[in-house]
Backbone bond lengths (Angstrom), bond angles and torsions (degrees), N, CA, C in turn:
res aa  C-N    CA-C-N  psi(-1)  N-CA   C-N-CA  omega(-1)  CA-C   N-CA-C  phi
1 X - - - 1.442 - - 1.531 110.87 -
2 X 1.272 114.50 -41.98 1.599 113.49 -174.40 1.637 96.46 -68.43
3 X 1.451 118.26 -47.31 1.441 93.00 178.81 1.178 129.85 -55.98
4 X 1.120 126.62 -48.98 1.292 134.25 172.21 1.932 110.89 -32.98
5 X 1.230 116.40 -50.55 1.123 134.32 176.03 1.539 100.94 -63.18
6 X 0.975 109.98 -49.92 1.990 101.40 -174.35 1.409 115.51 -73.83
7 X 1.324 119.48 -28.52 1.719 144.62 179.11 1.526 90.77 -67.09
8 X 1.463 130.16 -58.71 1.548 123.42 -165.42 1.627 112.11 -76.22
9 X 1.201 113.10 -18.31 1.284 134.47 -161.48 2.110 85.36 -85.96
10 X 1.132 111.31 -66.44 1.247 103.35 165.28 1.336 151.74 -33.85
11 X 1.523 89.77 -41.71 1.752 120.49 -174.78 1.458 97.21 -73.21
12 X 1.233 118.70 -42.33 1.482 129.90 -171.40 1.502 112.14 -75.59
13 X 1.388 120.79 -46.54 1.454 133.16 173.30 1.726 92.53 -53.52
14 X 1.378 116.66 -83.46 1.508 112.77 -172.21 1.640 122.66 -28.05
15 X 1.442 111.43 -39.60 1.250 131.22 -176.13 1.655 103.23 -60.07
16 X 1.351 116.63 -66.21 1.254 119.31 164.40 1.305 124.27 -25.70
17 X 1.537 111.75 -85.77 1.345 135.74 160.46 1.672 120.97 -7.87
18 X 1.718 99.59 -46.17 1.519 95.51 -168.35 1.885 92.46 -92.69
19 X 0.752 118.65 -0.56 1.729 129.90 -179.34 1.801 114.35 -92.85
20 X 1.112 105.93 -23.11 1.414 119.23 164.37 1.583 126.08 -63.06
21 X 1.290 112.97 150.88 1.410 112.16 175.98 1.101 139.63 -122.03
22 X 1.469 159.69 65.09 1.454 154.51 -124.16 1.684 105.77 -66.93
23 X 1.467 88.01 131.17 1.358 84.77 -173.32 1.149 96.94 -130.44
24 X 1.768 127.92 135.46 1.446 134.27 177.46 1.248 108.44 -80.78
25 X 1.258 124.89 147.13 1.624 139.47 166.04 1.609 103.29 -56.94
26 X 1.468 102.53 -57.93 1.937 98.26 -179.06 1.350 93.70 -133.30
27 X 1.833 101.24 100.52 1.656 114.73 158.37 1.538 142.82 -32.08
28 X 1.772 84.36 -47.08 1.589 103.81 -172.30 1.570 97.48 -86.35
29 X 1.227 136.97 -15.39 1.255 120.79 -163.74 1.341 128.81 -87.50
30 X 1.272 141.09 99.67 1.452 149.89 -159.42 1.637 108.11 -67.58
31 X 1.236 97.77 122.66 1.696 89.72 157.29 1.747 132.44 -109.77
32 X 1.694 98.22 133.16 1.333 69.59 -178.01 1.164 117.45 -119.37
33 X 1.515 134.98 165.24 1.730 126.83 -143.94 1.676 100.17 -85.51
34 X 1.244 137.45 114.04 1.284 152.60 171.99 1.677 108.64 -51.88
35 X 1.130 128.71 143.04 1.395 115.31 -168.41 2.150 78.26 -128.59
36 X 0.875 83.21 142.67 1.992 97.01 -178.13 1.681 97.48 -88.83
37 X 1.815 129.12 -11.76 1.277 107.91 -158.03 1.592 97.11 -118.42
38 X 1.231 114.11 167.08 1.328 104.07 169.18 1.836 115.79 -98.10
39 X 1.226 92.70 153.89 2.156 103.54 -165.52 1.339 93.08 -124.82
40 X 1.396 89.91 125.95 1.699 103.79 177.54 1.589 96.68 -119.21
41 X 1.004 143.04 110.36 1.671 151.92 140.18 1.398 113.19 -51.86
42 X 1.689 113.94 136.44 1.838 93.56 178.92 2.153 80.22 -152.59
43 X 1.796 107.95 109.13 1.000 91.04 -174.88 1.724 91.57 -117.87
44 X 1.832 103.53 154.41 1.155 104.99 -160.26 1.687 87.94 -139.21
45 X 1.413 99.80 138.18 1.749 123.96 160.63 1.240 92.70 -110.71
46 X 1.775 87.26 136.54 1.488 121.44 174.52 1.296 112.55 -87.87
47 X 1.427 140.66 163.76 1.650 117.38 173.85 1.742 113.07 -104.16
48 X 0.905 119.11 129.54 1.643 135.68 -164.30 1.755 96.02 -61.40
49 X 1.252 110.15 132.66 1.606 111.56 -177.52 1.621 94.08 -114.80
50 X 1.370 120.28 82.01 1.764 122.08 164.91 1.564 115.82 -51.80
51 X 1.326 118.35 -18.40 1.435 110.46 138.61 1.019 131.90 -16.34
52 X 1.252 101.75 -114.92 1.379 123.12 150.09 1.678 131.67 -35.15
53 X 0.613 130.01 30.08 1.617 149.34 -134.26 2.016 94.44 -20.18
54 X 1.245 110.70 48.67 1.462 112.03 160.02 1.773 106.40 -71.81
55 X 0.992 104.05 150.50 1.864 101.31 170.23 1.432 101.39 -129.69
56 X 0.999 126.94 -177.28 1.564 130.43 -129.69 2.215 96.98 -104.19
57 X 0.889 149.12 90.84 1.407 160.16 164.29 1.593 104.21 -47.97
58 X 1.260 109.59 140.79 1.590 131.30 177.60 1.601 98.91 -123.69
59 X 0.916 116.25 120.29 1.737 140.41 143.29 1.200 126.14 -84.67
60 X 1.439 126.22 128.96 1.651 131.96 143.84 1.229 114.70 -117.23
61 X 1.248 122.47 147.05 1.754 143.45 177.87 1.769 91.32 -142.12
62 X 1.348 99.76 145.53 1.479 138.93 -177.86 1.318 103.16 -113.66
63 X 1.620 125.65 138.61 1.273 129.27 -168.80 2.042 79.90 -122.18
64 X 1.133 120.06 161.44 1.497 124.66 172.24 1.820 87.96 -142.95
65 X 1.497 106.21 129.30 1.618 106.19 172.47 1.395 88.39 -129.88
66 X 1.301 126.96 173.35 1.477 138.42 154.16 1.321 112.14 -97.41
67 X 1.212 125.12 160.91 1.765 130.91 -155.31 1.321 103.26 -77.26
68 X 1.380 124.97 2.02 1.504 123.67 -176.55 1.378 127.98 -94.37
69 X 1.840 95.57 -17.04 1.252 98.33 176.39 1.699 100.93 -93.60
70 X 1.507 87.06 153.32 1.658 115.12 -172.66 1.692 99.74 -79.22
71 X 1.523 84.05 139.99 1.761 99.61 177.42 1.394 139.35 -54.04
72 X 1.382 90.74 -8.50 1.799 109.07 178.62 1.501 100.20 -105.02
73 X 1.061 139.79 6.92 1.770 151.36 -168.26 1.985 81.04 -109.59
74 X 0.983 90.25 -68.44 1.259 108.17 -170.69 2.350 108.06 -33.04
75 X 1.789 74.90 -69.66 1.764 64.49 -178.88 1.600 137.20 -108.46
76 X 2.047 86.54 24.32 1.158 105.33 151.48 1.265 117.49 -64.88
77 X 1.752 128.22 -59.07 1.015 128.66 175.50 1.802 137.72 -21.37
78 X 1.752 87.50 -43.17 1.156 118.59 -166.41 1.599 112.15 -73.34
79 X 1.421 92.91 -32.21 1.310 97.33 -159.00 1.753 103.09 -91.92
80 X 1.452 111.50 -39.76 1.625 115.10 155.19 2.047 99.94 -30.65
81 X 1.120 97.46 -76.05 1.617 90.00 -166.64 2.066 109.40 -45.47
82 X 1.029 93.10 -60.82 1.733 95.68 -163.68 1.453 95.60 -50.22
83 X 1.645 130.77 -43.59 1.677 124.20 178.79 1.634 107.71 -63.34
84 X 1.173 125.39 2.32 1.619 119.57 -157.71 1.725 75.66 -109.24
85 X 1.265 123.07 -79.37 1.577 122.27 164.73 1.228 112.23 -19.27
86 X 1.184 138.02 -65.01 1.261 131.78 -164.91 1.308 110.93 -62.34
87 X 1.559 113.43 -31.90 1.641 113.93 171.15 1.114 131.59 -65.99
88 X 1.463 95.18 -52.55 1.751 116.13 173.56 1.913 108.95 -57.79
89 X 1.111 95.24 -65.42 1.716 81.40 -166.33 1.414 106.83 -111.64
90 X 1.638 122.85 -169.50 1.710 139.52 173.92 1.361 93.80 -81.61
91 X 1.341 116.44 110.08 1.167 98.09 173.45 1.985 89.83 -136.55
92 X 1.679 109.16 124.36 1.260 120.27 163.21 1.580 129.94 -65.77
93 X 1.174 131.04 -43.28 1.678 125.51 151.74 1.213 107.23 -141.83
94 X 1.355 85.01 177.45 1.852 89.51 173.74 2.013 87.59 -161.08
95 X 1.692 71.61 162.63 2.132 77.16 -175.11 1.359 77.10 -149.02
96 X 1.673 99.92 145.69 1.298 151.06 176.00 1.226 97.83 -95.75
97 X 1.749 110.22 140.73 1.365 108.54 154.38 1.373 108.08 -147.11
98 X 1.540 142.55 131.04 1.712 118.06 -176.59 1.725 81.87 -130.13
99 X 1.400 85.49 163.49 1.394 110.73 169.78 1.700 122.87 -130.12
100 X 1.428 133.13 104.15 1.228 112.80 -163.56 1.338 102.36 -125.17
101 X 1.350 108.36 143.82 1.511 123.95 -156.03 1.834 114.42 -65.48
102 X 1.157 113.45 129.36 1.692 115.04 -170.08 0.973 106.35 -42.70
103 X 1.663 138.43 135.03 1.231 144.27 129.53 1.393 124.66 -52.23
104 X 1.735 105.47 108.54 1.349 91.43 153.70 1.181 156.24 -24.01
105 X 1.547 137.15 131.02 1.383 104.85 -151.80 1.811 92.74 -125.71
106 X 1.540 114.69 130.57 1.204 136.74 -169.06 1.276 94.94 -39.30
107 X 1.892 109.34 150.42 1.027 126.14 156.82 1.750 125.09 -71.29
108 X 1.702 117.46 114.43 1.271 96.69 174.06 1.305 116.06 -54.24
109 X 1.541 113.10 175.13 1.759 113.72 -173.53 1.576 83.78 -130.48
C-alpha cells in the first residue's frame, strides 16, 4: 500500500514538474563565461617570395597562462617568441592580442 502511495505521489510530482516554467530573476541579462586564465594570441604573416613562387603564410599560436602569473611574465613570454620569429623567418606583421582576467576590485572601507 505505501508503495502504491509513493509511486502516485510521483506520477503527480512529474505531472506538475513538466507543467512548470523556469523563470529567470533578470531575463534580459546575458552571461558571459569568465575565463580565470590569461590568453595571449600572437598572429603572424610571413612575407610571400614571388621569386620563388612562395606566397605569403599566416600563423596563429595561443599562449594559455593561469591568473597568477604577472603581466610582465606574461608579455615577456610573448615577446621572446615574436623576436625568435622575427629572426628565424620573413615575416611582414604580426598582431598581438592578450586578454587578462578582471581583477577584483577592493572593497571601499
Amino acid at each position: 500500500m505505501k508503495k502504491l502511495i509513493v509511486i502516485l505521489l510521483l506520477f503527480v510530482l512529474t505531472g506538475i514538474a513538466r507543467n512548470s516554467s523556469a523563470v529567470s530573476p533578470m531575463p534580459f541579462e546575458e552571461l558571459k563565461p569568465v575565463s580565470p586564465e590569461t590568453v595571449c594570441v600572437i598572429h603572424i604573416v610571413h612575407t610571400p617570395e614571388h621569386v620563388k613562387g612562395i606566397i605569403g603564410e599566416e600563423s596563429t599560436i595561443t599562449f594559455l597562462f593561469q591568473a597568477s602569473v604577472s603581466k610582465s611574465d606574461v608579455l615577456e613570454k610573448a615577446r621572446n617568441y615574436i623576436s625568435h620569429k622575427l629572426n628565424e623567418e620573413k615575416v611582414s606583421s604580426f598582431k598581438l592580442e592578450c586578454t587578462f582576467p578582471k581583477q577584483q576590485e577592493k572593497a571601499q572601507e
